[in-house]
Backbone as a printed PyTorch tensor [residue, N CA C, xyz], in Angstrom:
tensor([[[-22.5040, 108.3780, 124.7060],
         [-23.6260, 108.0400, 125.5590],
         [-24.4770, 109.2890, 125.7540]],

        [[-25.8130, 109.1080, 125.4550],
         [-26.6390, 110.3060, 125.6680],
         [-26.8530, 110.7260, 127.3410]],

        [[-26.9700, 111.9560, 127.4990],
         [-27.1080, 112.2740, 128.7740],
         [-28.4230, 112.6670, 128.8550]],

        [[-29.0150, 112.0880, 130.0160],
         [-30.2580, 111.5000, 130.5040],
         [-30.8640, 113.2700, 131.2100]],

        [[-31.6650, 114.2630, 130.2510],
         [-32.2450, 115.3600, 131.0540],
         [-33.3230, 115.3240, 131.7020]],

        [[-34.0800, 114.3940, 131.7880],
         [-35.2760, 114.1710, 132.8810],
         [-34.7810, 114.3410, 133.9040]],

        [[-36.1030, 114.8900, 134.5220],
         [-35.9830, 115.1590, 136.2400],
         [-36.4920, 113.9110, 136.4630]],

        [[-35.3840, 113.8750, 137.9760],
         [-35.6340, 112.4420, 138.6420],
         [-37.2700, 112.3160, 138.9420]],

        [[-38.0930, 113.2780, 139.1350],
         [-39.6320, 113.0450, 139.7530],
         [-40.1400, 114.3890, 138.9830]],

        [[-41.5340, 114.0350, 138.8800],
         [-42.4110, 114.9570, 138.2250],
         [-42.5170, 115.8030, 138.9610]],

        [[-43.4690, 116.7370, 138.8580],
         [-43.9500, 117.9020, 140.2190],
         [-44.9890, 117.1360, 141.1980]],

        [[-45.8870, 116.5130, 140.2900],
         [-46.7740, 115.8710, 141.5060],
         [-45.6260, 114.8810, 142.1800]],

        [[-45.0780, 114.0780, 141.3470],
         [-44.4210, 112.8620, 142.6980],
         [-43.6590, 113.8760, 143.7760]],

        [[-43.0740, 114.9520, 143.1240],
         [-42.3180, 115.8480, 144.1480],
         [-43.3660, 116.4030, 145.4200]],

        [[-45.0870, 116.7280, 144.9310],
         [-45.5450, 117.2200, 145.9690],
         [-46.0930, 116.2110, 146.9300]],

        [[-46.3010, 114.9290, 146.6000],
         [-46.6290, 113.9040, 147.1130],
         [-45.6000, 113.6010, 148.0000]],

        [[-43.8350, 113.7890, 148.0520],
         [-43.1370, 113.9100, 148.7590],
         [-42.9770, 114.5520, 149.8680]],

        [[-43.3190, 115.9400, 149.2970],
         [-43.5740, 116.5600, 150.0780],
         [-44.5360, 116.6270, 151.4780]],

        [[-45.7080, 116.1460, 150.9410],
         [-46.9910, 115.9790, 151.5260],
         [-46.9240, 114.8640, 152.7090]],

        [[-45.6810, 113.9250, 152.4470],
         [-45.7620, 112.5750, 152.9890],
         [-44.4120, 113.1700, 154.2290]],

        [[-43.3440, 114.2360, 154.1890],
         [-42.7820, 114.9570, 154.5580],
         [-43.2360, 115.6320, 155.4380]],

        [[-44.4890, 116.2380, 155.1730],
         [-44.6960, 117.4130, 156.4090],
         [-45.5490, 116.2520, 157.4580]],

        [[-45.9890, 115.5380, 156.2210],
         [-46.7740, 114.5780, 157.9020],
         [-45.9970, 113.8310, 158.6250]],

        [[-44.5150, 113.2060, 158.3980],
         [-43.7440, 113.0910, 159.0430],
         [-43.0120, 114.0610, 160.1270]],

        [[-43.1680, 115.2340, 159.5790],
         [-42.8310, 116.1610, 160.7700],
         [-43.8240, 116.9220, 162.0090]],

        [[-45.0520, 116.2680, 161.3610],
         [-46.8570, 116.3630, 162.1500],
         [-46.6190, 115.4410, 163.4110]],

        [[-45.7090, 114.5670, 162.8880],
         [-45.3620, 113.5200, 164.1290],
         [-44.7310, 113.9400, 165.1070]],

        [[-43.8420, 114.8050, 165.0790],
         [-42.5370, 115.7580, 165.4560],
         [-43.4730, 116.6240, 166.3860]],

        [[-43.9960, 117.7810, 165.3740],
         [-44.8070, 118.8100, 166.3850],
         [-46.0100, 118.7860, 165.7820]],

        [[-47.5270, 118.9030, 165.7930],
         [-48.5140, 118.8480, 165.4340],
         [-48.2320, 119.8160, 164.7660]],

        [[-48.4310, 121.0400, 165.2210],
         [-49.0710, 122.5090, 164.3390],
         [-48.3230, 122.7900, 163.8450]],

        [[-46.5600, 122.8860, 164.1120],
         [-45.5950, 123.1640, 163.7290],
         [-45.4990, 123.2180, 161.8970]],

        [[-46.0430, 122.2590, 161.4920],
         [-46.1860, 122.2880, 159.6820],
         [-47.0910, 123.5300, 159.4160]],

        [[-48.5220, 123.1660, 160.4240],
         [-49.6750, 124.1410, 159.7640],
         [-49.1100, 125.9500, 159.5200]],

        [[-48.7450, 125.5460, 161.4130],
         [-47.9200, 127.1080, 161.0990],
         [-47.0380, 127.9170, 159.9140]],

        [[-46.4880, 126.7380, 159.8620],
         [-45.2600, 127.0470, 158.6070],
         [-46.3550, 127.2660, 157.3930]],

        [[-46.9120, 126.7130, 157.0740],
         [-48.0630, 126.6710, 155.8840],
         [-48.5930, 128.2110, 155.9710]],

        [[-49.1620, 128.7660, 156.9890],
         [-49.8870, 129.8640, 157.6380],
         [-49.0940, 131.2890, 157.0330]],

        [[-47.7260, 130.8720, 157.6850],
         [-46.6130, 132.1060, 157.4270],
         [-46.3910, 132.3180, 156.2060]],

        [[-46.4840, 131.4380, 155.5480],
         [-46.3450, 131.1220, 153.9290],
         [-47.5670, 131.3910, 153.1470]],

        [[-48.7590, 131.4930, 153.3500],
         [-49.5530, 131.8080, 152.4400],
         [-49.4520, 132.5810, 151.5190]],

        [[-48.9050, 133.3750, 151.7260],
         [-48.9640, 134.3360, 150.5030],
         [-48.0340, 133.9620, 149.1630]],

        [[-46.9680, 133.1480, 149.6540],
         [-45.8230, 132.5020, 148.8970],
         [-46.2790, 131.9370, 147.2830]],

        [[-46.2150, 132.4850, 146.2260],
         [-46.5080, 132.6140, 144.8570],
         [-46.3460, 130.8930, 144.2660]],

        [[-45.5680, 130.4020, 144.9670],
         [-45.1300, 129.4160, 144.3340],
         [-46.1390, 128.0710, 145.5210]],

        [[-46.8060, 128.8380, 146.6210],
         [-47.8180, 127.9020, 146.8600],
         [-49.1670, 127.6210, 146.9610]],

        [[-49.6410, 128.6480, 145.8130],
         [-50.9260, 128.7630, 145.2830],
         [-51.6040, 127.7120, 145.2780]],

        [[-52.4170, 127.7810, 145.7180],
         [-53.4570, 126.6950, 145.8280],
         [-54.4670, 126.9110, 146.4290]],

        [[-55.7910, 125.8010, 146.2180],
         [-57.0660, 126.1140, 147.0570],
         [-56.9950, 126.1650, 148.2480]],

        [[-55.4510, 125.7720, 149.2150],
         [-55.7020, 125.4750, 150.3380],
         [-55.8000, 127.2960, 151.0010]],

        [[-54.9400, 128.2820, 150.2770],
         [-55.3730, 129.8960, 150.5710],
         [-56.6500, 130.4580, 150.5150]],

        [[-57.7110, 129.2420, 150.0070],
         [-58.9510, 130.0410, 150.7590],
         [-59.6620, 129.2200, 151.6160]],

        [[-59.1310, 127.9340, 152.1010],
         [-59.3780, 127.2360, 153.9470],
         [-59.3450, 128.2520, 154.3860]],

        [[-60.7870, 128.5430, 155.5780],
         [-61.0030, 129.5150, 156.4350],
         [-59.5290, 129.6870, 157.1860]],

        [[-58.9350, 128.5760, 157.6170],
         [-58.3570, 128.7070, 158.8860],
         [-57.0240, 129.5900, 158.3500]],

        [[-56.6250, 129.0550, 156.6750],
         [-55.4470, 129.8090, 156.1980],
         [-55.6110, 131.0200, 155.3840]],

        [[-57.2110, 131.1360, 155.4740],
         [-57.3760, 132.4650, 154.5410],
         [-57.5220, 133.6670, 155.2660]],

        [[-57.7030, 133.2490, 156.4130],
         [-57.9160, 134.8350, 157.4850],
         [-56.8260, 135.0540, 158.5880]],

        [[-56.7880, 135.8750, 158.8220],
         [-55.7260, 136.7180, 159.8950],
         [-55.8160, 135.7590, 161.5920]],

        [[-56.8930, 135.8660, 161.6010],
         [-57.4300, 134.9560, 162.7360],
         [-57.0300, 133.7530, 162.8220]],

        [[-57.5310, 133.0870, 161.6600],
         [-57.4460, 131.4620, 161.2960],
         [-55.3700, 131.2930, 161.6380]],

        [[-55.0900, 132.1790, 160.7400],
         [-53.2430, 131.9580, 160.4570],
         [-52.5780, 132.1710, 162.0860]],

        [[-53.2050, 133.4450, 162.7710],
         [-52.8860, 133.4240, 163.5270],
         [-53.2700, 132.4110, 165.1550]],

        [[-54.0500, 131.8210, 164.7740],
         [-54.2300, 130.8550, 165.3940],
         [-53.7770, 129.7390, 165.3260]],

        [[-53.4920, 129.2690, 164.0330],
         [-52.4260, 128.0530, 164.0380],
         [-50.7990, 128.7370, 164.1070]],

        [[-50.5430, 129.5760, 164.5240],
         [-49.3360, 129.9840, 164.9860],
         [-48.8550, 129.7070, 166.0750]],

        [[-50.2860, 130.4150, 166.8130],
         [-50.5480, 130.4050, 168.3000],
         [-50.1370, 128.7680, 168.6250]],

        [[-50.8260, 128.1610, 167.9300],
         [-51.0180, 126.6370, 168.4670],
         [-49.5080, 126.0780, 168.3910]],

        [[-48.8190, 126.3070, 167.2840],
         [-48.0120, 125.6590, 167.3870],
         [-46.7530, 126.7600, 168.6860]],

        [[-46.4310, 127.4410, 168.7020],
         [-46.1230, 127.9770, 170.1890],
         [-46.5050, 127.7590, 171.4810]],

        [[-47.6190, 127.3930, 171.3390],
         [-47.9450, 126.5600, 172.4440],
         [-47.3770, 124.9450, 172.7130]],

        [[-47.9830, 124.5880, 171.6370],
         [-47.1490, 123.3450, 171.6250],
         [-45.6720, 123.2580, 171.8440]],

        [[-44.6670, 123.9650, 171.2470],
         [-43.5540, 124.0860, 171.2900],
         [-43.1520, 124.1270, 173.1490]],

        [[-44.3010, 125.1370, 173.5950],
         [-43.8430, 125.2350, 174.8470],
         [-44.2230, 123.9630, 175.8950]],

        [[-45.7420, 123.4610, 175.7040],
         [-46.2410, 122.6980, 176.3730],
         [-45.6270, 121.1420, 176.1940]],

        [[-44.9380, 121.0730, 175.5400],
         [-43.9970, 119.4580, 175.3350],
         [-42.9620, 119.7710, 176.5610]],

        [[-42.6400, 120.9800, 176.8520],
         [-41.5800, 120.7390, 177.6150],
         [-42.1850, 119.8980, 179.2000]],

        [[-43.2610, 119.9550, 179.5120],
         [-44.2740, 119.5870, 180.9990],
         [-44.2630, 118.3140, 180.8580]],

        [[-43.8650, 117.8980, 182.1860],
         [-43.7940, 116.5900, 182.3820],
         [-45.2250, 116.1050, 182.7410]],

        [[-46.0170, 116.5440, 182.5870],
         [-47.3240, 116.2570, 182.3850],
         [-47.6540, 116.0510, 181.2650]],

        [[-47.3170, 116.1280, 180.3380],
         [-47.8300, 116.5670, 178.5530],
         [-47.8200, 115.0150, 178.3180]],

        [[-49.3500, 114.8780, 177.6230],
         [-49.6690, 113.3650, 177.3150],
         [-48.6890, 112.9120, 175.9070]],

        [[-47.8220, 111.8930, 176.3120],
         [-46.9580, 111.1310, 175.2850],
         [-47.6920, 111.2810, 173.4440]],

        [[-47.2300, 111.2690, 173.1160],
         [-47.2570, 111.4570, 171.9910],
         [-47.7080, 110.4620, 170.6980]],

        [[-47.5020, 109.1850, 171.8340],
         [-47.6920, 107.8590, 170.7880],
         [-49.1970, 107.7830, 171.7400]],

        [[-49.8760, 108.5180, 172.4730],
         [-51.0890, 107.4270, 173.1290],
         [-52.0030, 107.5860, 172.2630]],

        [[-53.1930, 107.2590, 172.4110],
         [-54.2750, 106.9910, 170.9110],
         [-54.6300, 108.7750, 170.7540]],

        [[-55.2050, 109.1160, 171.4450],
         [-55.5900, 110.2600, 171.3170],
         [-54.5700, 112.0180, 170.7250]],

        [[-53.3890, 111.0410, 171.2090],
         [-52.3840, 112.2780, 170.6370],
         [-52.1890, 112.0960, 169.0450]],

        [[-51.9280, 110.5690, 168.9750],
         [-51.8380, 110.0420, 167.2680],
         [-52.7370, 110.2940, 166.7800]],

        [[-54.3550, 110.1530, 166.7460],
         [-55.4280, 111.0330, 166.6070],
         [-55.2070, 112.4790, 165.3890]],

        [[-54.4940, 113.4280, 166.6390],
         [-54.3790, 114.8530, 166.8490],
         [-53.3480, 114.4700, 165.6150]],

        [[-52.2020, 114.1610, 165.7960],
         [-51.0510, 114.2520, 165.2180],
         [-51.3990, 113.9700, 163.5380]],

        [[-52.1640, 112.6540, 163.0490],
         [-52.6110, 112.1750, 162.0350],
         [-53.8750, 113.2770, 161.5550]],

        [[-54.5860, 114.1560, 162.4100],
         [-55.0500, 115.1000, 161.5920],
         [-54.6170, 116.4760, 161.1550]],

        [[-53.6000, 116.9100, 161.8590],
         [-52.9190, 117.7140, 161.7930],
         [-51.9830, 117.2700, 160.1330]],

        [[-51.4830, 116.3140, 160.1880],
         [-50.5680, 115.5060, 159.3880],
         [-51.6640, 115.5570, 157.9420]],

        [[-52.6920, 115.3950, 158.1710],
         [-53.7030, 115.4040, 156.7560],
         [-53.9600, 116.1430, 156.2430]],

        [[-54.3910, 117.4130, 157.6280],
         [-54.2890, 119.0990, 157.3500],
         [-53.6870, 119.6250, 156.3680]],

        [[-52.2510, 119.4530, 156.6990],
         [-50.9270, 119.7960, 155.7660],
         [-50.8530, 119.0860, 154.4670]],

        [[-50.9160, 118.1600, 154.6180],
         [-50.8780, 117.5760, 153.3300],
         [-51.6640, 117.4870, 152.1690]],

        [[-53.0240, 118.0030, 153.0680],
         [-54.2260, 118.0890, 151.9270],
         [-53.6280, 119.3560, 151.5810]],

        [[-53.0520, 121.0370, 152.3650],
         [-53.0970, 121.8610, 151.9790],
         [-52.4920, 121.3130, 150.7820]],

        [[-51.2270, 120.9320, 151.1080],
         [-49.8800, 121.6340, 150.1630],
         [-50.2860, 120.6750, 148.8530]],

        [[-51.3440, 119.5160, 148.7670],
         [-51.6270, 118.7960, 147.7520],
         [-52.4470, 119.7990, 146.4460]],

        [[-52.8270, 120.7700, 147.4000],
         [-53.6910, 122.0380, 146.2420],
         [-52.7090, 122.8970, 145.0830]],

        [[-51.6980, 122.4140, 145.2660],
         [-50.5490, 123.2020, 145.0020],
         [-50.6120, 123.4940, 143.3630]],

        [[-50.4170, 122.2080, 143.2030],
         [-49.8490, 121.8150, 141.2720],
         [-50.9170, 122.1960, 140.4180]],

        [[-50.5350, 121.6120, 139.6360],
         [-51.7250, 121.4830, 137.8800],
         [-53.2780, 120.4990, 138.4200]],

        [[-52.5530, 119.0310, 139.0600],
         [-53.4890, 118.9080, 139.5550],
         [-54.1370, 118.6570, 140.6090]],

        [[-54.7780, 118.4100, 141.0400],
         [-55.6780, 118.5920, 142.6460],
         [-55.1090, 116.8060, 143.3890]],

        [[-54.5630, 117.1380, 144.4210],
         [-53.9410, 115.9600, 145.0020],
         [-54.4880, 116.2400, 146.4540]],

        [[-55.4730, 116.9240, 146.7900],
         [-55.2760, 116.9410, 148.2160],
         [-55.8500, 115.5360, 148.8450]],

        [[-56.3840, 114.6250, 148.4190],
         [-56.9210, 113.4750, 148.8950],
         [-55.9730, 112.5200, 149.3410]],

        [[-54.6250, 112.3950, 148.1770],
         [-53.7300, 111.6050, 148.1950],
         [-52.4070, 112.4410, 148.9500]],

        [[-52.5860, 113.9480, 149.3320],
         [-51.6040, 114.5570, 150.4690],
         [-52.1300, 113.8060, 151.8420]],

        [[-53.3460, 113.9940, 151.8360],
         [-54.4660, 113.7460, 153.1680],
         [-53.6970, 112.5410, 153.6570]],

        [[-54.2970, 111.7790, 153.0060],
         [-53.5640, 110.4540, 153.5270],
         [-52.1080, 110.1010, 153.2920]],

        [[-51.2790, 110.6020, 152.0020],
         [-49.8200, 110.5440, 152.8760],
         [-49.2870, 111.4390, 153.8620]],

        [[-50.3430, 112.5970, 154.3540],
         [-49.6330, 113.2890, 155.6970],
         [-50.2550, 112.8190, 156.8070]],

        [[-51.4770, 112.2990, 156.8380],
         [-52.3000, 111.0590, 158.0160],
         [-51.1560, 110.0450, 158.2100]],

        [[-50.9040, 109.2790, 157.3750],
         [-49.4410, 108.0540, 157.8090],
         [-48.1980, 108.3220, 157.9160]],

        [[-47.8740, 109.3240, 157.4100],
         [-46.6810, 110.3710, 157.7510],
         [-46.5620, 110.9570, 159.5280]],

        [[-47.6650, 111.0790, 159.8050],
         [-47.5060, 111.4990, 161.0360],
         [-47.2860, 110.5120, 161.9870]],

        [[-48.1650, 109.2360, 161.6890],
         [-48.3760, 108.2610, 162.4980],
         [-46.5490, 107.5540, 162.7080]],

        [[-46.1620, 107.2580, 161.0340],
         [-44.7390, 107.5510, 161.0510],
         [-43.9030, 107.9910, 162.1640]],

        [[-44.2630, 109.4040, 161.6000],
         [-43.2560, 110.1550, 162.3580],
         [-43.3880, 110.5490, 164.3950]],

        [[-44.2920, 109.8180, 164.5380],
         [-45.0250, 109.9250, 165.8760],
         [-44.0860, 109.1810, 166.6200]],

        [[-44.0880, 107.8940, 165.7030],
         [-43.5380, 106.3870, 166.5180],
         [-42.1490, 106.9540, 166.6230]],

        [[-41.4070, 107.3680, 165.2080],
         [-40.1010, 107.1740, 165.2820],
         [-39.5180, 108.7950, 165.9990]],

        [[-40.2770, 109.4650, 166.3550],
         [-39.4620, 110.9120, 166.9120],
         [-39.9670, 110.3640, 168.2640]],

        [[-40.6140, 109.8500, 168.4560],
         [-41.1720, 109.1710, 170.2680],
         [-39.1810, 108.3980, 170.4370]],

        [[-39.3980, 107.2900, 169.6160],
         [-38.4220, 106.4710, 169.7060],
         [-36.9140, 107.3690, 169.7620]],

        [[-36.6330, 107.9780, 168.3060],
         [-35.7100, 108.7580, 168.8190],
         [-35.2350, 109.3870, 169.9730]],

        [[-36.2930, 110.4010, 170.3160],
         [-36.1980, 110.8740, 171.7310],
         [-35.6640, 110.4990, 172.7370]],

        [[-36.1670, 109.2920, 172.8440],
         [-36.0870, 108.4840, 173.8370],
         [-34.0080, 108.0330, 174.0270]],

        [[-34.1440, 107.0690, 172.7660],
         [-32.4770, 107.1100, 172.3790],
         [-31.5060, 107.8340, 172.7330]],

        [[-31.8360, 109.2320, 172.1170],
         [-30.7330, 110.3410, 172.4270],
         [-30.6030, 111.1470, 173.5450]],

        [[-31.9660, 110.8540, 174.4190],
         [-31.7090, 111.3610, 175.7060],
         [-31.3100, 110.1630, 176.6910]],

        [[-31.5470, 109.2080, 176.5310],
         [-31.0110, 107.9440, 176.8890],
         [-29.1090, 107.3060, 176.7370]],

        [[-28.9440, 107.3920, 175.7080],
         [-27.6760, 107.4940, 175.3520],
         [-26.7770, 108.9200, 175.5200]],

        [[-27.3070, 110.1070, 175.9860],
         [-26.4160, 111.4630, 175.8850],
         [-26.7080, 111.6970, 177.2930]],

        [[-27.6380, 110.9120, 178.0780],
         [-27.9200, 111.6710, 179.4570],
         [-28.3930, 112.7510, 179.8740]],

        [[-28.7830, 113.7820, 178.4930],
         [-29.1780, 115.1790, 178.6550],
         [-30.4260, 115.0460, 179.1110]],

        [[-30.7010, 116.3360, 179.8290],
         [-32.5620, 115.9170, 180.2950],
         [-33.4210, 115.9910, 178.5620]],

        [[-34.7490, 115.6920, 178.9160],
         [-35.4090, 115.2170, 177.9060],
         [-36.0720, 116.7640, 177.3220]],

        [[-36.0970, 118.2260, 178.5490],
         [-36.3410, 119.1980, 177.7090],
         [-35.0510, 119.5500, 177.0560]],

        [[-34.0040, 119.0490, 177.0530],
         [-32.9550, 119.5100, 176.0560],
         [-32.9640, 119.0820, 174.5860]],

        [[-33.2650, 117.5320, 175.0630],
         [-33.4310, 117.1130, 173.5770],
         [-34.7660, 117.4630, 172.9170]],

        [[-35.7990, 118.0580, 173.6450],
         [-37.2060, 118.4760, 172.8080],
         [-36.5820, 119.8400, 172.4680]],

        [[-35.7890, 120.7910, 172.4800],
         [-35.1480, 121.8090, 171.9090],
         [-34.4520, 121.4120, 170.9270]],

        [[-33.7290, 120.2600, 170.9580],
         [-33.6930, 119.8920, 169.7140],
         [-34.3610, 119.3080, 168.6450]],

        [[-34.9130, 119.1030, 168.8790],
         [-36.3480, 118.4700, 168.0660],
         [-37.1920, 119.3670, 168.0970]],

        [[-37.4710, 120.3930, 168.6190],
         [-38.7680, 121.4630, 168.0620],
         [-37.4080, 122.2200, 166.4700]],

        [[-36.0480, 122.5060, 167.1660],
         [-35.3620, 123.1800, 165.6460],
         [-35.3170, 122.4040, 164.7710]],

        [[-35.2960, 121.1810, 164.8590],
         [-35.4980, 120.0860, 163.7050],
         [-36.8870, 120.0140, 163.0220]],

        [[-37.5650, 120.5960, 163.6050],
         [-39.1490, 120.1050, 163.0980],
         [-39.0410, 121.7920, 162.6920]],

        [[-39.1300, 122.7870, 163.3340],
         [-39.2800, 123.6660, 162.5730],
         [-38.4830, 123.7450, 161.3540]],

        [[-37.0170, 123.9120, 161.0270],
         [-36.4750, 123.8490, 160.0460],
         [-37.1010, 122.7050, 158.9220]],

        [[-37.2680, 121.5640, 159.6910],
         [-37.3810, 120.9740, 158.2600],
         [-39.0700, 121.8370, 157.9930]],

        [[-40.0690, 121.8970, 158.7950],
         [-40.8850, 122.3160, 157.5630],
         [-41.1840, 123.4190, 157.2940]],

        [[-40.2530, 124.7410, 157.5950],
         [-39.7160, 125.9380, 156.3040],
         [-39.4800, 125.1620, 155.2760]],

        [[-38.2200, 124.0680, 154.9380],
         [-37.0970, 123.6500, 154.3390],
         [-38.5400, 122.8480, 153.4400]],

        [[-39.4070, 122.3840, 153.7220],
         [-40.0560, 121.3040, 152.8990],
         [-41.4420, 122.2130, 152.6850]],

        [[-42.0090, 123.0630, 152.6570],
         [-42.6770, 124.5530, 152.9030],
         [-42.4870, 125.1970, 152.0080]],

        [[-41.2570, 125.4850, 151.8430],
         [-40.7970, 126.5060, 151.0090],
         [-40.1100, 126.3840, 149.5730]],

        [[-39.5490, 124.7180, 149.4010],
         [-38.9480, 124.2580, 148.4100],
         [-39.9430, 124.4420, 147.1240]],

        [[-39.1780, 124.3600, 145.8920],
         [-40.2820, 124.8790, 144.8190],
         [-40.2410, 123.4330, 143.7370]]])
């Protein structure tokens, strides 16, 4: 029997994965992807047009979506902080989610950021509903307060998008 050496997915279906990935984790924390994107610019293996977007091509720009997502990280913990599923946060979340995905769509041979755009726009929306829902679950079922479980869920969202960021 011949053994089958194809890769399971091309590079584009892989970045399209990807792309549909970070906007799932856009759902999680808004900036939290961009940031990761930001820290990474220089990263050889993620060349693309998205390194000369103002916001990721300058010191300012990078460091401002850093900023943002540290903020965010902190400002989820306030029991004031507008839910995450209301229109205006999904909004935020779904452009943030397009952000990323258009970047990391600049990546390959060829130009995908249209089709990142919109799988990190529904990726977020995705991931909005179901990390709302989660949340809810595991602080519900574990009894822990709800800034415990957003500590767990900001290391989940950060790790995964190093982990989906950085993969080659």
């Amino acid at each position: 029997m011949a053994k089958n050496t194809r890769e399971p997915h091309t590079r584009e279906q892989r970045t399209l994965i990807r792309t549909l990935a970070l906007g799932v984790l856009s759902g999680g924390r808004s900036a939290t992807p961009l940031a990761v994107l930001a820290l990474n610019h220089d990263r050889p293996a993620l060349t693309g047009a998205w390194q000369d977007w103002k916001v990721f091509a300058t010191p300012l720009g990078r460091g401002l979506l850093v900023a943002s997502a540290v903020g965010e990280l902190i400002g989820d913990k306030f029991p004031k902080t507008p839910n995450r599923i209301a229109p205006m946060s999904l909004l935020g979340r779904m452009g943030s989610g397009a952000l990323a995905g258009a970047a990391l769509g600049t990546t390959g041979k060829r130009d995908l950021r249209i089709e990142g755009a919109i799988l990190g726009a529904v990726g977020a929306l995705v991931g909005s509903f179901v990390g709302w829902a989660a949340r809810k679950a595991v602080g519900g079922t574990t009894g822990l307060p709800d800034p415990v479980v957003a500590l767990a869920e900001d290391a989940a969202t950060i790790a995964g998008s190093v982990k989906v960021v950085t993969a080659s």
